[in-house]
Structure formats: structure tokens, C-alpha cells
N, C-alpha and C positions, 0 to 999 in steps of 0.2 A: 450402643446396641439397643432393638427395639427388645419388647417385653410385647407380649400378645396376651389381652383380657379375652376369655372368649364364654359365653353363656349359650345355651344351642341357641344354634343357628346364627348368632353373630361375635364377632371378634372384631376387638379396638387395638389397635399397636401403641404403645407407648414407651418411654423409655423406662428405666431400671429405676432411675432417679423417682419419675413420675410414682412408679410404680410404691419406691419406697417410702415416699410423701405421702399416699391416699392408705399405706400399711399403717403409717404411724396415726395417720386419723382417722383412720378405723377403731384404730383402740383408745387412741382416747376418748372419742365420741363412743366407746365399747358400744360398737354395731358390730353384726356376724359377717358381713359381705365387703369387697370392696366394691360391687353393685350397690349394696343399700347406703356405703359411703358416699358413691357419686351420689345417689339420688336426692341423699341428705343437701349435700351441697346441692343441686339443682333448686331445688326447694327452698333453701334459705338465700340462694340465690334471687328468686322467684319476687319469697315473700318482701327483701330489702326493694327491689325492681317497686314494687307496686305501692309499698310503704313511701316511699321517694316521691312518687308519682300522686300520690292522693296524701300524702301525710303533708304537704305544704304549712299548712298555719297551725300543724299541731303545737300546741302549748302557747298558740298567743290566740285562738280564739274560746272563747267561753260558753256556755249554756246558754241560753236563753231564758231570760224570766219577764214576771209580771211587767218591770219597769222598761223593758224593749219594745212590749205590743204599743202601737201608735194609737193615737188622741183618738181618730177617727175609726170606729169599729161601728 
């Protein structure tokens, strides 16, 4: 059976299950909405997306110092 999210003017169908899933991580994530729960998740969705994406060489490249500028300046 579907379950209907609805906020004016729109409405998501989901199932009961779904529904009970984004219940329980509403409270754990203790958010007031199961709107601010998806959004949470879109967002850390998002932020993993772009970390992935430009986080490549994190932790194996280093600062820059004095001993990197080249001979020739």
C-alpha cells in the first residue's frame, strides 16, 4: 500500500515501509519534519557527491612549503 507525503501544493507516494524508515530517522537525526529529514539526507547526499569528486588526494597531498618553490624565481 502507498502512503502520500503531502506539503501544499505537492505530494510524494511512498510506501508504509518507506515511510517508516524516514520516521525512524527523523528521530534519530531528532529533526521535526519528515520534509527536513529528506532534505537532511539530500544534502549529505550532495555534500558525499562533491567530497568524492574533488576529495581525490585528500590525505596523501601536503602543504606547500619553503623547500617546493623551484631554484629559478
Amino acid at each position: 500500500m502507498r502512503h502520500t507525503l503531502s506539503s501544499p501544493g505537492q505530494k510524494v507516494k511512498v510506501s508504509r515501509e518507506t515511510v517508516s524508515r524516514l520516521e525512524r530517522l527523523r528521530d534519530q537525526m531528532k529533526l521535526g519534519s519528515l520534509e527536513e529529514t529528506i532534505s537532511e539526507l539530500i544534502k549529505n547526499y550532495r555534500k558525499g557527491t562533491l567530497e568524492g569528486a574533488f576529495g581525490a588526494d585528500k590525505g596523501r597531498v601536503r602543504s606547500f612549503d619553503e623547500d617546493d618553490r623551484g631554484e629559478d624565481r
